[in-house]
N, C-alpha and C positions, 0 to 999 in steps of 0.2 A: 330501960323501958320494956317492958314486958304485956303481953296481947294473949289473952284465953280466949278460944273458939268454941265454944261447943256441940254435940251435936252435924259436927261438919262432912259436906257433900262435895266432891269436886269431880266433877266430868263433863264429857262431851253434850253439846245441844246441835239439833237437827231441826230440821223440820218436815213434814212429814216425808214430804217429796224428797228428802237426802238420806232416811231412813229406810227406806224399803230394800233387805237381804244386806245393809252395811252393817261393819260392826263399832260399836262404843265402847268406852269404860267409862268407870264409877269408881273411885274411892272415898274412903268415908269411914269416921273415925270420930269415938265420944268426947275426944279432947285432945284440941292440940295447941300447943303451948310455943309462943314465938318471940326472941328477946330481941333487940337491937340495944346499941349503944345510941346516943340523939348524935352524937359525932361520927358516928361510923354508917350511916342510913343504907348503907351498900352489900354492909353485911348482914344476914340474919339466921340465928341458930333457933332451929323448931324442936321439939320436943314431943312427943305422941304415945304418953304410956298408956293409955290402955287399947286392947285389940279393937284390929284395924280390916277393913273388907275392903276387897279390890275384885270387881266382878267387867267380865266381858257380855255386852249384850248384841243381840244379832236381832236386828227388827223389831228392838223395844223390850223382849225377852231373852230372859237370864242363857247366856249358852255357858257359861263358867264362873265361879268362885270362889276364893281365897282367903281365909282368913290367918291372919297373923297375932299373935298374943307375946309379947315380947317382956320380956322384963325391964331393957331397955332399947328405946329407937329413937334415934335423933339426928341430924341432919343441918349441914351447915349449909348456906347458900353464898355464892357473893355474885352481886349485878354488876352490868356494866351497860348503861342506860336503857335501864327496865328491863334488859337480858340477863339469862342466868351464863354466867363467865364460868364458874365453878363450882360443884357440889360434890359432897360428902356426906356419906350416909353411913351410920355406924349402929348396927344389931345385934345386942348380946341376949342369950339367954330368952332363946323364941320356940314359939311350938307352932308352924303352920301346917296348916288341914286345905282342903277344899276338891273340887271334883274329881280329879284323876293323882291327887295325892293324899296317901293313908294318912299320915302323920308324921309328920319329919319333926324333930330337935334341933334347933340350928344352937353350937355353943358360940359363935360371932359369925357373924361378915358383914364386910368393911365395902362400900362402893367409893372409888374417889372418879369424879370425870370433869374434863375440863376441855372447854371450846379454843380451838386453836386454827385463830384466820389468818392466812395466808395470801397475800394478793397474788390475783391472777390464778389461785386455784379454788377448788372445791374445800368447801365446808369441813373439818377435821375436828371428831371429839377423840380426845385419849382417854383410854378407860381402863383401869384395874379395880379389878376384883378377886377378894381374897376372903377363903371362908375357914373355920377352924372344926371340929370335932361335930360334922354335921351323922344325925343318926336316924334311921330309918327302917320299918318293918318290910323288909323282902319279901316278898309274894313269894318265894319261894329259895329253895336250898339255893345259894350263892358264894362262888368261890371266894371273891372277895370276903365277904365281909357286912355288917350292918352299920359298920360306921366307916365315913370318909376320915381321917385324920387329918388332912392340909389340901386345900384346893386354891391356885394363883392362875389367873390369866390378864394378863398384860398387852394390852398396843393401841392402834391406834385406829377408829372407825371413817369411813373416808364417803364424803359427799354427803353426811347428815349433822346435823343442829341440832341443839335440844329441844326447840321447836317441834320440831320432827317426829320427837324417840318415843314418845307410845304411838304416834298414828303406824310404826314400825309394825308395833303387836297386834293392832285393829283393821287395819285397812287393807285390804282387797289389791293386791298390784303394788303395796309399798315395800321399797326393795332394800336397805339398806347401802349399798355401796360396796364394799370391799373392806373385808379387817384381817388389817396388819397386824399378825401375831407375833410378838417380841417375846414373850412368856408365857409360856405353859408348865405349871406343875401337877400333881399328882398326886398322892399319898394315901392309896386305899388299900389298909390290906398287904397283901402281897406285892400290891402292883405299888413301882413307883417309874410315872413317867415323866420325863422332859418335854417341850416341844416346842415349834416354830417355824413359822410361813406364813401364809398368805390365804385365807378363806373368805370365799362371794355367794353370791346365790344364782342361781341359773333360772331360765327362764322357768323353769315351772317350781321356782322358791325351794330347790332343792340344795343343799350345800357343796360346793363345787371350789375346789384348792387343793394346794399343795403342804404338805408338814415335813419338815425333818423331825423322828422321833430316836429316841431314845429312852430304851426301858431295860431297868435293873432287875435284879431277881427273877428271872424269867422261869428258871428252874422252880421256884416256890411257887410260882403260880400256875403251872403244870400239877404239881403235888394237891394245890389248892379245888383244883379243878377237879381231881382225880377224887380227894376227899369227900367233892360236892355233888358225884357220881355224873357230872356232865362229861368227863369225857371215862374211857376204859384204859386199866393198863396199859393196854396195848397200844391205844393212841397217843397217850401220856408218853410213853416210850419212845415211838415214834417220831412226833413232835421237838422231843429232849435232843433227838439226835440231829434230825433237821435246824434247830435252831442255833444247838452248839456248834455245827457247819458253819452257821451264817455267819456266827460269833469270829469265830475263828479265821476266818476269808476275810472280815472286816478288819482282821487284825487284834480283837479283843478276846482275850479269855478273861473276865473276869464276871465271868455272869453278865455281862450286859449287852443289848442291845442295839447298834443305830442303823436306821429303817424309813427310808421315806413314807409315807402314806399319802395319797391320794386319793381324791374323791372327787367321781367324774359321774353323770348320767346316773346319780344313785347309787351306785357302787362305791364300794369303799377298799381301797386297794394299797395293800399291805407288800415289799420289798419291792 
């Protein structure tokens, strides 16, 4: 069985009195296409080729927007009495634009998240996201690089529901909980990092955790640096030495790095 929408609007209503200085969204899309099986009613896979706007409003007016033009976007759902239990989102071959972004190429990424209740505790989604050959105009000389080659993060978000997960992005005091970081990758460039811990928000929605990191090539990306005239010889040098120290006391020579990171009161605090 198959459903075409046309023309479709989905977001937030208010009324006036719940509007004034709060924020909304809106998505909204010329056609979206939704299948089921008559036996399967629980399942349903959507479909959305053509571009798609996702806009943030603040008091009724635009404060942000998004557009997405994908070659392909599609989306698995499965209920579990009228609730969404598990979804998948799969985007290849995209171009999004919108306010505070130039123009990115996304060549895939993949959302899979899935509700996982627990009695006696807090609300639990698990959430991986993985993106491939995402490419972007740098505002300026950058050691990295204009394209990311592999992005993976992995774990587990604690005390929200899918319910929940855009009033995350809109809402004024909503906090998410605490995400268990099982997987961190990397692959930009020079840089390639690992990671894993534990990252929350603190009371003024600033990011506040602990990672163990791990980064390879560290020497290239010094060199990278030096190329991208952000740092001088001489700091480049400097650095080279300082690190291969750290290296070395850790036990590794092999160019690599592991390095807790934390981040506390906006700070972000590296060994």
């Amino acid at each position: 069985m198959q459903v075409e929408l046309r023309n479709l609007r989905i977001g937030t209503i208010r009324t006036d009195a719940q509007s004034d200085g709060q924020r909304d969204w809106r998505w909204q899309t010329p056609l979206l296409v939704g299948n089921v099986l008559p036996y399967r009613l629980d399942h349903i896979v959507l479909r959305a080729p053509e571009p798609q706007e996702f806009t943030v409003l603040r008091g009724g007016e635009t404060d942000r927007s998004y557009r997405l033009t994908p070659d392909i976007a599609q989306a698995s759902l499965i209920l579990d009495d009228g609730q969404i239990e598990r979804l998948a989102i799969d985007v290849s071959d995209a171009r999004l634009s919108g306010s505070d972004i130039e123009d990115v190429a996304l060549g895939r990424v993949q959302l899979h998240a899935r509700q996982v209740e627990t009695q006696g505790q807090s609300a639990t989604l698990e959430l991986a996201l993985q993106a491939e050959n995402i490419r972007y105009q740098p505002l300026s000389d950058t050691a990295l690089g204009p394209v990311i080659e592999a992005a993976r993060i992995k774990g587990a978000l604690t005390g929200t529901a899918f319910h929940k997960g855009l009033s995350l992005l809109t809402e004024q005091g909503q906090t998410p909980g605490s995400f268990q970081l099982t997987d961190l990758q990397l692959r930009w460039g020079a840089l390639d990092l690992d990671a894993a811990g534990t990252v929350g928000l603190d009371a003024e929605n600033r990011p506040e955790g602990a990672l163990t990191t791990r980064i390879s090539g560290y020497n290239d990306i010094l060199t990278a640096l030096q190329h991208a005239r952000q740092l001088t010889p001489e700091e480049a040098q400097t650095a080279q030495t300082a690190l291969n120290l750290i290296a070395l006391t850790a036990g590794r020579g092999d160019n690599t790095l592991s390095l807790p990171l934390v981040m506390r009161d906006g700070d972000l605090l590296l060994g």
